[in-house]
Structures are given as C-alpha cells and as structure tokens.
N, C-alpha and C positions, 0 to 999 in steps of 0.2 A: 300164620300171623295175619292180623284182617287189616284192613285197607286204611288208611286214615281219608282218604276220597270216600270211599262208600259210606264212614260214618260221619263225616261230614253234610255228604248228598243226604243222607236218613233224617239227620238232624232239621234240615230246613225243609226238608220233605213232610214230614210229619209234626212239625210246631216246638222241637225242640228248642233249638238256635239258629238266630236270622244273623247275617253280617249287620255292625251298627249304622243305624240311618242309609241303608237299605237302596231307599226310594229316589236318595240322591246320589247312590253312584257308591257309597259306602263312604266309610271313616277306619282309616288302619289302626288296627289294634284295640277297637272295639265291638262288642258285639250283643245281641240281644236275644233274652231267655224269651220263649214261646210259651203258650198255654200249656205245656207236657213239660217243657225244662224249667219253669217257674215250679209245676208239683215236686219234678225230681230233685232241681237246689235243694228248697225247702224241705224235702225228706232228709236229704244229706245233713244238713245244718241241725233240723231237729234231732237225729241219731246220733250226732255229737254233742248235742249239749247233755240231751238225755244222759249220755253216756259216763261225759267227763265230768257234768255238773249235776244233774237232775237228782242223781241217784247215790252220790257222795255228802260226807259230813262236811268235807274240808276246800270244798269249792265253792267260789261267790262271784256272778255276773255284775258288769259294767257295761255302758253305753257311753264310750264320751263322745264328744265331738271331732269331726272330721276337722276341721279347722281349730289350728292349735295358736298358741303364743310362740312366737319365732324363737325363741329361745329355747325355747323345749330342741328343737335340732338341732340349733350350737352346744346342747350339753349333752345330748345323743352323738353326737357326731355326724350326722347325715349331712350339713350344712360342708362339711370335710370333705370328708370322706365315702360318701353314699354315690359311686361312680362308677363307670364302667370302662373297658378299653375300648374307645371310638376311633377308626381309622377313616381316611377318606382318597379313595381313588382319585389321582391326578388326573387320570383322563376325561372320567364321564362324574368327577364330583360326585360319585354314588359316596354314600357314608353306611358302614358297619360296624360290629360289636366284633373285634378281632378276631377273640377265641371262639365265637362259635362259624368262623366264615372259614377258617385253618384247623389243621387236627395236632392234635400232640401239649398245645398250649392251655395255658391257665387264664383267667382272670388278670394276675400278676406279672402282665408278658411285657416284655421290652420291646421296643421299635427294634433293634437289633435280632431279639430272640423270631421276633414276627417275621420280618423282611428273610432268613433265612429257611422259613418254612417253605417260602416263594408259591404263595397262595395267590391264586390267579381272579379278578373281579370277578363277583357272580354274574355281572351287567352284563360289562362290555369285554370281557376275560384279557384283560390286558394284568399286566404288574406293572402297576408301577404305581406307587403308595406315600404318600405323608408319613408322619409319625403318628405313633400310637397319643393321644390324649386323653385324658380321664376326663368324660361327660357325665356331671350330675345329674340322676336322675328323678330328681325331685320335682312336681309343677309350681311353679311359681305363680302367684295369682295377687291382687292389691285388694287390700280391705280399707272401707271408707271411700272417701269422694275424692276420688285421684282423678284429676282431667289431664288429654294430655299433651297441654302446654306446659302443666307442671315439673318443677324444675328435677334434676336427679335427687337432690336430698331431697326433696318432700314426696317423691315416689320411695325412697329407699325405706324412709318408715313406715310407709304402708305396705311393704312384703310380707306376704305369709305365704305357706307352702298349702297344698293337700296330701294329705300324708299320707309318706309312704312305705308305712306299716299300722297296724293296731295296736302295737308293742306299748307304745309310750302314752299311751291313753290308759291304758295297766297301770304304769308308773308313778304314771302325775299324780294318779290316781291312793294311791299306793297308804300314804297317811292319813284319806280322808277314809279309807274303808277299815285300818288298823283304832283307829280313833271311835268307829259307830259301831263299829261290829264286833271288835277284839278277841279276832279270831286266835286260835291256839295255832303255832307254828309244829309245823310244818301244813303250809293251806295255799290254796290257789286263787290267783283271779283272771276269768275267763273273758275276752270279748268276740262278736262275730260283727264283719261291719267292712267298707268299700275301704279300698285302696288303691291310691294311683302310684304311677311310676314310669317316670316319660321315657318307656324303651327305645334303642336305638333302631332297633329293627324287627317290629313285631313279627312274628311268625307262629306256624303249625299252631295252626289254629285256639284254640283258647290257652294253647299251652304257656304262650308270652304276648300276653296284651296291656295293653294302656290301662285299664280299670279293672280289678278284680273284688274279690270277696273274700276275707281271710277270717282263719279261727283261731285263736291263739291262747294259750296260757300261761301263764307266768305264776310258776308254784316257787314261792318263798322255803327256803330252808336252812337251818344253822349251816354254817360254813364247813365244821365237822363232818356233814353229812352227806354232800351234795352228790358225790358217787352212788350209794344204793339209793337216791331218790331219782337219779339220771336210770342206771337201770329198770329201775320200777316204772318209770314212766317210757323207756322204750319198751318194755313189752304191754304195757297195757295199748299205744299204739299201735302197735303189732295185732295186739288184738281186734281192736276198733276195724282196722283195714281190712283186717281178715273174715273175724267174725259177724261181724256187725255190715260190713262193704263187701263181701262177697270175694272180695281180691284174693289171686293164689299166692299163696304165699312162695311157692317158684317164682313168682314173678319181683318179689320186692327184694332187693337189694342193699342192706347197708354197708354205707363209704363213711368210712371214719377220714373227713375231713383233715390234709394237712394242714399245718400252720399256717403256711403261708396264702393259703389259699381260704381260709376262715373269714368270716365278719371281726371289723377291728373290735367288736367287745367280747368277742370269743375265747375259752378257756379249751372246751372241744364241741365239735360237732359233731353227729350222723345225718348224715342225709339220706333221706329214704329214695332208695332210686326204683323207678319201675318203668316194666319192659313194653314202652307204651306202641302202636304201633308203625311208627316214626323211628323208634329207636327206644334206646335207655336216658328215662331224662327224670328229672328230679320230682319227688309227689310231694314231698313235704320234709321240715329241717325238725332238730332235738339239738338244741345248744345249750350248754351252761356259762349263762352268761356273766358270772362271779357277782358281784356286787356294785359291777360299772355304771348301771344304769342310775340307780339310787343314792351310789357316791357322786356321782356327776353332777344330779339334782341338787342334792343335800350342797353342793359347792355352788351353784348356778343361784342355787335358790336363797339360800344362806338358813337351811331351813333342817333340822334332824330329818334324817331316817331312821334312825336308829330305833330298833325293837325291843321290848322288855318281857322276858319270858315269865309264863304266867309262875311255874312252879321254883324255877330256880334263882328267878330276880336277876339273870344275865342280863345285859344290853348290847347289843350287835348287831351291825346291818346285814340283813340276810343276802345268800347268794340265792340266784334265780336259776333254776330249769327250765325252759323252752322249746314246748312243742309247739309249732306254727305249722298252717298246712293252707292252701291256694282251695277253695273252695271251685274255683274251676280244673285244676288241674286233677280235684278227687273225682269231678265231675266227670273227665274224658277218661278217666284209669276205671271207671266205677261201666261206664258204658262201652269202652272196648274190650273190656272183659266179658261185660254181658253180649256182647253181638257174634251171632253164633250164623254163617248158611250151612245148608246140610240138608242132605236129598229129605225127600218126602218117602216113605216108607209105601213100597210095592209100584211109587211112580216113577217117571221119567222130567222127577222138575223138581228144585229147591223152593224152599223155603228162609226167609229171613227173619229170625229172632231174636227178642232183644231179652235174655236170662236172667234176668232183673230179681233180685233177692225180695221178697214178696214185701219187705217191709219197706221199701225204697219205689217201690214201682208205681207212677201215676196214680194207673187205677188196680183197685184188687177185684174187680169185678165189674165187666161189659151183660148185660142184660140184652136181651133180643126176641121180638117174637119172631116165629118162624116165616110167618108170612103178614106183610105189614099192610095189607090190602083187606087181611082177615078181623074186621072190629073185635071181636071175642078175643082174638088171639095177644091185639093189641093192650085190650084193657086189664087183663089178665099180666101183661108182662109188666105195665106201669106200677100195678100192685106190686109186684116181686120188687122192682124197681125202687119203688119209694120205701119198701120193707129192708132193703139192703142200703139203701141209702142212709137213711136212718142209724143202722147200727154201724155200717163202716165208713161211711163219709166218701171213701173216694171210691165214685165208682161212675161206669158210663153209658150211656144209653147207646146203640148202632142199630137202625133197621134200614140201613143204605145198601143196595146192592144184593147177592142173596150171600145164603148161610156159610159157604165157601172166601169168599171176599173178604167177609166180616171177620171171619178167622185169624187169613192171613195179615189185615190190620193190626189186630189185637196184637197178635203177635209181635211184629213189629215195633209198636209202643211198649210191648214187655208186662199186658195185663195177664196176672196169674189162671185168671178162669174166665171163661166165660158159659154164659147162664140161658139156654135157651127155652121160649116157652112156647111147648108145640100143642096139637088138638089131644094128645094121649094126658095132658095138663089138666084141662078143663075135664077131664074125667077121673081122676084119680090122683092129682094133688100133687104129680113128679116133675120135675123138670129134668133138660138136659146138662150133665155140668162139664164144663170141656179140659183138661189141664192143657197150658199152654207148654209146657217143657216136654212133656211127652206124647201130646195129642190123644190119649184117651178119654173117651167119653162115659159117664156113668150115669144112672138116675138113682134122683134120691129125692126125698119130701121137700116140702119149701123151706116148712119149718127149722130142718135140719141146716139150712144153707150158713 
C-alpha cells in the first residue's frame, strides 16, 4: 500500500498541489492545484463530461451560480439539517467531528453512544467531553452593504450561504431547461463547479477540505422506473472509474447505505468506497433522491414541477438518480493508484512512478535533445517539438540535467513517452522513443510519432 506522506511530498515536489496560501504559514482545509494538477483536474473533469455528457442524447450542462437565494436551503433542507456531530474537549477546548475521532459510530451517534466508546482527545489525550452538537456546515456570508454597526435584523436579511453542493443549481434549474429544451424523459442535467462546506476538522489531505470541486447529475425519471435507471447508472460509474480512471476495480467498494445513516432526502444510497491509502474512505455517492428536491421547490416556490410526457400526456414530478463524486477525492484515488516505486531492472536503486492512464496524464510526450550544448541537436528537437505540439497539445520540453535525470522526472509526473533527439536523428530521420511503464526504448521515424 503506498504512503499518503510520499504522495503528498510528490505532489508539492513536482507542481502538483501546494497547501493553500502557502507563503503565510497556510489556511486549513484549503489547498492549491500547480502547473501539473491544474492539467491533471482538468483531464479528470473533461473525461467526465465527455463521458456522461459529451457523448449521450439525454444529457444537458448548467452553470449556475455559486450564490443562491437563501430559500433555495430552507427548501433543500441544508438550512436543517446539513450538520455534523461536533464534540468539544473540556480540557484543551479542541473541537471534532465525533465519528471520525471514535470507531464503531455513525454520523447519527448520541452524546451517550459517543462517551461510552471512551475515545480519548487526539490533542491533549485526556476524556473528558461535552455533548455531541450538530454544527452546520454551511458558510454563511452577507450580500449588499451590511456594515457592522448594523443591527441583527438588517444583517439577517442579508445572509446567504456558499454552497454546499451543486445539487440545487440542477434543481432551480430544473423548469427553465424543461421549458427550452424539452427534453424526452428519462434525461439528465449535469454541472461541474466549487463547493464549500465549513468542515469541522479538515484532514488527510484533499480528502476533506473546506472548498472542493464537484460533478454531479441529476437524471430525471418516471417514478415507475427509478430502480433499473439507479442500476444503470451504477455501472456506468463503475465504468467511468475503472475504464476511463484507471482505478482497480479490487479496490472500489459498494456500501449500501443504512437508513439511518443516509442524507434526509434519501430513498437509498451507495457509496462508492476506495481503498485509498489512508485507509477506506468514500470516492463518490449514487442516491435516489425520490422527488424531494422538486416537491420542496414546487411548495417553496409555489411554482409546478410537474412534467408532461411527450408520448403518453402523463404529468408527474419525476424522481431524481444521483451520481455526485469530489473531484478532489477522484483526484488522490486517480494518483495513488498510479504511484508505483519498484527496483530498476539489473540495478541496485528504485525508481518513482506515476502510471497515469495516458489520457489523464499532464503531458503525453516530453521531447529532448541529447545534448543541449549541441545547436544542431537543439534545433532539430524544437522541430520534433512544435511537430508534436501541434497535433497533441500537451506535451513538454526537458534539456535540464542529462538523459538519465530527465527520465526519472518524467516519470515522476507520469508522461507516457518521451522523445529523444540524438546525432543518429540528423542522419536518418529516427528518434529515440522511451515508454514510461516499461522503460523500453525503440526508434522509429518522426513522422510516425
């Protein structure tokens, strides 16, 4: 199992991910994408939409706004119910998230159920404990010109949240895309876009932070149906993570969510669990979320949801399927999967690499001339260079160090090949081509590349 320290250390070593605002000492629970994790997100994210949207009839993207109408969460229920069990040490005033500081417990746990786990402070390892509270974790923030002298009621109308899911920007959404588009049911609508959520205690690295990235869709379906579109849409899932993410499928996990332990607009869950290397912790949710979100509106709003089918003239508010997935959390499952050490073949030293599925990887080809002192050798590789650039976009230049170094780099960052151009070049048109998975080297024409 590989280290989450080393793939941590990799990450800011090589321009992955830096801790957020860095320079001042940090900020918990945030954190920031590098030159290499800015290509890699962005492969991720475009591999999903391709996927679930790009390439289907019955899917349609949104962008709403991260700042909503405050009512939108009193009819969701976040304003509720969107909480966590927050405990707070008597001694050293540390504050945690119950169930994940104790074993055995839920979400759902009572000050009683907790105090007999007799979970000891992570700080100052004493027991002795407050009661459990549910802390919202929603950020609250004031829109308009709140100063603050201002009294409580003229602040209270100016609250709004930053929100914490993408979910209901789907929702809101829901009638204005039924209304322009009119799509044939059973259809989805997709968004990708930030989300905050003021954890109580971020940890294990991007795995629970303050601001994330999320992808979600909400596929509409007759109420009739919602069982073979809930399967349907765990294996297409399944596929995505596997096929398309490189992820083992030994490694993913589904937990059919008990009741009690579900989100209150929950009907059933699975939670995709993977064996990350930390432990087993959640990659992404599949909920059927019945018709609660839509009803809530339709009551909130005083406004139909109701759907009119094209061929039978039914009317009915559709129930929703819910695949949502942490675009950071595909992130660290997508790269400790790929981070592989392992001897060097005939030596006495390893190698670190990052097995990156060719479609997701920074660059798909590092270019170099042999020796970068040598002008011919140089101008010759910038040709190959801007020749590959051209057709594949992501690709990168290295003449730092010698041909040995450069390797072990590439490697590293997870580029599929790299491209050397030696004196046997300038005579007969071949280059070297190196595979990163296996370290064999071949020549072949430029042309061919």
């Amino acid at each position: 199992m590989n280290n989450l320290e080393d793939i941590v250390s990799l990450c800011k070593r090589r321009g992955f991910i830096f801790p957020g605002s860095d320079i001042y000492g940090g900020f918990a629970g945030t954190w920031d994408f590098g030159p290499l994790g800015v290509m890699l997100k962005k492969n991720l994210m475009d591999a999903w939409w391709h996927f679930f949207v790009e390439t289907r009839d019955d899917m349609y993207g949104v962008d709403a706004a991260i700042l909503m109408n405050p009512r939108t969460w009193d009819a969701s229920g976040h304003t509720a119910t969107f909480a966590d069990p927050l405990v707070e040490c008597k001694e050293c005033k540390s504050r945690f998230r119950a169930d994940k500081i104790a074993d055995g417990i839920t979400e759902s746990v009572t000050t009683e159920e907790f105090l007999n786990t007799h979970t000891k402070c992570p700080v100052c390892g004493k027991e002795n404990w407050g009661p459990i509270r549910k802390f919202n974790m929603m950020f609250t923030t004031h829109v308009g010109a709140v100063l603050p002298d201002d009294d409580a009621e003229i602040a209270a109308k100016n609250i709004a949240y930053l929100r914490p899911e993408t979910a209901q920007g789907i929702f809101t959404n829901f009638k204005n895309v039924v209304d322009t588009i009119y799509p044939s049911i059973p259809f989805g609508i997709a968004q990708q876009g930030k989300s905050f959520r003021n954890e109580i205690s971020p940890r294990d690295f991007i795995l629970r932070d303050r601001e994330c990235s999320q992808m979600e869709i909400e596929y509409f379906v007759h109420p009739d149906t919602w069982e073979e579109n809930f399967d349907k849409m765990l294996k297409l899932n399944h596929e995505f993570l596997e096929s398309i993410c490189g992820l083992s499928h030994d490694k993913i996990h589904d937990y059919d969510v008990p009741a009690e332990d579900r989100a209150h607009y929950s009907k059933r869950t699975i939670d995709f669990m993977y064996e990350y290397p930390n432990g087993e912790e959640e990659l992404m949710g599949l909920a059927y979320r019945t018709d609660f979100d839509l009803s809530n509106i339709a009551r909130e709003s005083g406004k139909s949801m109701e759907y009119r089918d094209k061929n039978t003239g039914e009317t009915f508010v559709p129930h929703v399927i819910e695949p949502s997935i942490g675009v950071e959390r595909l992130f660290l499952a997508v790269l400790s999967s790929a981070y592989v050490v392992e001897q060097v073949d005939g030596k006495d030293e390893t190698r670190t690499v990052l097995k990156l599925p060719t479609n997701l990887a920074p660059y798909k080809f590092c270019v170099s001339p042999l020796l970068k002192n040598k002008p011919e050798l140089v101008a010759k590789a910038r040709e190959v260079y801007d020749l590959l650039k051209q057709k594949y976009t992501f690709v990168t230049w290295d003449d730092s160090g010698n041909i040995g170094k450069r390797y072990r780099k590439q490697d590293e960052i997870g580029t599929p090949k790299c491209v050397v151009i030696d004196f046997d070049t300038l005579e007969d048109g071949t280059v070297t081509v190196r595979d990163r998975d296996t370290t064999k080297q071949v020549r072949i024409k430029i042309e061919e590349l």
